[in-house]
N, C-alpha and C positions, 0 to 999 in steps of 0.2 A: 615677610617682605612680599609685596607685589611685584610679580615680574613683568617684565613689558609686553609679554600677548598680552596682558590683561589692561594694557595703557593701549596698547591697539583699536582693543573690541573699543575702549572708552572715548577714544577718535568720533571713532563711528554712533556712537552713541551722541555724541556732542555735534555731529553732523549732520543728524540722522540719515546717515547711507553706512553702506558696507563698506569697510575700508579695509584694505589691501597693501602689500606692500611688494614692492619689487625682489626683495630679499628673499620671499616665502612663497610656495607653489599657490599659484590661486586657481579659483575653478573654472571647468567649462564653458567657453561665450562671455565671461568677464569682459574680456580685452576688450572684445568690439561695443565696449558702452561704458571704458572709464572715462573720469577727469580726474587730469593728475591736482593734485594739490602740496604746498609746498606751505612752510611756517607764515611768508608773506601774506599770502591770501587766506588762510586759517580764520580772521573774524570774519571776514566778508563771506566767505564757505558757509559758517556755523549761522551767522544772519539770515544767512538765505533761504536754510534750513529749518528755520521758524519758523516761516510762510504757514509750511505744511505740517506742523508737528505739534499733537492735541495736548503734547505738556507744555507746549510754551502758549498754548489757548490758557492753562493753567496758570502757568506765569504771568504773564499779562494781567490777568484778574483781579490776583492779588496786590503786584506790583499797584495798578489805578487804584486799587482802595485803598492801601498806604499813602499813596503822593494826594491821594484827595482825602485821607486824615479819616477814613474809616476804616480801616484795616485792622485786623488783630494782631495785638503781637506774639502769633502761634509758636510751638515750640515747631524746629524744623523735623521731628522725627515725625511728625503726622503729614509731612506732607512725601515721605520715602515710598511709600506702594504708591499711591495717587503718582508719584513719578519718574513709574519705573514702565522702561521702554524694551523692547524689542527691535531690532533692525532687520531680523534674517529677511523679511516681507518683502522689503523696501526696495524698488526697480532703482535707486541711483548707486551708481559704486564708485570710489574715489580711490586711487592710488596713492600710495606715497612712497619716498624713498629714507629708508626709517636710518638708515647714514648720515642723511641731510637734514632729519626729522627731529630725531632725540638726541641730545648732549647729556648720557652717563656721567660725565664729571661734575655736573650740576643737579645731577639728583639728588634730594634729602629729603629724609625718615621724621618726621617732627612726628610721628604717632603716637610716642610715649613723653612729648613735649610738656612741660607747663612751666610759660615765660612767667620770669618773677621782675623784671624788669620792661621799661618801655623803652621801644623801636621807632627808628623814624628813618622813614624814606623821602626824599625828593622836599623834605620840609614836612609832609604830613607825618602822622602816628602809624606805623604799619602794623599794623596786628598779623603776626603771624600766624601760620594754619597749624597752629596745633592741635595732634589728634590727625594729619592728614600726611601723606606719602607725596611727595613731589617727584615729577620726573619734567627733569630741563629739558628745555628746548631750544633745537640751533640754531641761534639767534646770531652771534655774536657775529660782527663784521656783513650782517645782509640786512642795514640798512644804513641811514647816515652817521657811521660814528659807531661807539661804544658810550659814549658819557650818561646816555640818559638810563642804562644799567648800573649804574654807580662803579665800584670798584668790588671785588669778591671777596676780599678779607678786612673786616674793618669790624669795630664796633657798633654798639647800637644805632649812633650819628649818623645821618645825612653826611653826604660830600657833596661838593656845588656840581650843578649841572643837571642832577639824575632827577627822574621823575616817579612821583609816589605810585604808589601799590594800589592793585584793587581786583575784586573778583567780580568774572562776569552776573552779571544778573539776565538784564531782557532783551529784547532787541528793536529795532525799528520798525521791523514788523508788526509787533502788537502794538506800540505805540501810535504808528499812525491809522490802526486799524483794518490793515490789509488782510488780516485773519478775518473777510466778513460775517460778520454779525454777533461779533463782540464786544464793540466797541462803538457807539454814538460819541461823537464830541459836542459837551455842551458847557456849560460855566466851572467846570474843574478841568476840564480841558487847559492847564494853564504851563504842563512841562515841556510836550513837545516833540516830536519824531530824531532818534537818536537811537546811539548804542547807550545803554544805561548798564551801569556797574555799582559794584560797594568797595567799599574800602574794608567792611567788616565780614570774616569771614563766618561767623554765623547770622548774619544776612542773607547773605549767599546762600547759604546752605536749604534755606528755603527755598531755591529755586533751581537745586543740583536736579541733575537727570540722573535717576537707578535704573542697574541692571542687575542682570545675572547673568557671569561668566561663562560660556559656554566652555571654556579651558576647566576652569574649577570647581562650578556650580556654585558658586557663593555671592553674595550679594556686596554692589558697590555702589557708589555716588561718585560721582564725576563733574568737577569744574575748573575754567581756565582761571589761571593767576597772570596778572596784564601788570603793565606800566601807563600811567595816562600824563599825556604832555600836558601842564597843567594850564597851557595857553587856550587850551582847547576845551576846559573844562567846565562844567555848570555845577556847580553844588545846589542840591534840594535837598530838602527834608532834614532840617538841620544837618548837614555834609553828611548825611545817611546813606543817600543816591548822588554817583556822579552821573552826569550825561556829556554825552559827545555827539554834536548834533549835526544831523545829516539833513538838509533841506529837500523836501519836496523838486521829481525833478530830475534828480542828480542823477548824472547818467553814469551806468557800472563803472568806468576808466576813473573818472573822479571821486567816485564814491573810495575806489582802491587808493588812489592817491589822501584823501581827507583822514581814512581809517590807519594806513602806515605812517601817517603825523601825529597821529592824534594818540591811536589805543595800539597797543604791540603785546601779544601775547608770549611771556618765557617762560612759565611752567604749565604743567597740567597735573590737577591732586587728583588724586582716589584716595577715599575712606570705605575701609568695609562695614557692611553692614551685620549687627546683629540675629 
């Protein structure tokens, strides 16, 4: 089992900054250069984080050659060195308050999983993360409602209300090519500046961020598990890629408000690595 230092360090990895927690002694001169962060703002954090972060120049890359129909379809273990990160470097440090952060009673082990039945969330197909360690997140009651989590004990079925499943994939950042000089827009230019996700978790997986745990020394991949409101939703690439689209513009208050309607983050997996 992975323990939660190890869902910690994978915060920071998914943030690219040092993450901290109130709970746990932190170092020297920290204080005077956090930002706290809380489940709420968690996409919008890990968004912003992409700007500067040379795997999601990776992501991005691949992501446009898929939605412009030249992409391979790679197995995701060649893309694990190529996307493995380091933070200790990194001048941004974020706190958090890992009380108000993780929900323990929502944690589940699917690493020795293999579904022999199909799932459905929010009306879509949920493909479960099997093979992958989930650690919940405090969701419940900090935003409009519970419904669009569905209910906690139920069968494979949908219940009315809730909204399907998906893992993070890229961000708006490489999308609209703020990472300059990767990106020209020209006649495949045709998806658009958004948060882009998958519903399929070895989709994902091509574009998890690796590390090595400084607690353990062992190797992990790290990605968030979302809910997407599906009013808010693009399907491409045969419902390969969802997009949740942020317009050019958008100033940070609304961007926060569009992202807590739209895409809401409750778990975060780790898979170790071989």
């Amino acid at each position: 089992m992975i323990d939660q230092d190890v869902a910690l360090e994978a915060l920071g990895i998914i943030c690219n900054a040092r993450v901290s927690s109130v709970q746990r002694p932190r170092s020297a001169g920290m204080h005077c250069h956090e930002q706290q962060m809380c489940i709420n703002n968690l996409i919008c954090t890990m968004v912003d984080s992409e700007q500067t972060c040379r795997v999601s120049e990776l992501n991005f890359r691949h992501l446009r050659s898929v939605l412009q129909g030249s992409g391979q379809d790679d197995d995701a273990g060649g893309f694990a060195e190529a996307h493995m990160m380091d933070v200790s470097t990194t001048s941004r440090n974020l706190v958090i308050d890992q009380n108000e952060f993780f929900d323990p009673p929502f944690d589940y082990d699917f690493t020795h999983l293999k579904d022999t039945e199909t799932y459905f969330r929010g009306g879509a197909v949920y493909e479960r993360p099997c093979g992958w360690q989930r650690f919940g997140l405090k969701v419940l009651g900090k935003y409009d409602g519970n419904t669009w989590l569905g209910t906690r004990y139920r069968s494979t079925q949908s219940v009315p209300g809730e909204w399907p499943v998906s893992y993070h994939g890229t961000s708006k950042a490489g999308a609209d090519g703020i990472i300059s000089g990767f990106y020209e827009p020209g006649p495949g230019d045709v998806y658009g500046r958004g948060i882009y996700s998958t519903p399929y978790i070895k989709e994902a997986e091509k574009y998890a961020k690796s590390f090595v745990s400084h607690k353990t020394g062992k190797k992990y991949m790290a990605i968030l598990q979302n809910r997407i409101n599906p009013r808010y939703r693009e399907k491409h690439n045969c419902d390969k890629y969802w997009l949740v689209r942020i317009p050019k513009r958008t100033s940070d208050e609304e961007e926060q408000r569009m992202v807590e309607r739209a895409i809401r983050p409750y778990g975060l997996l780790l898979k170790q690595l071989n």
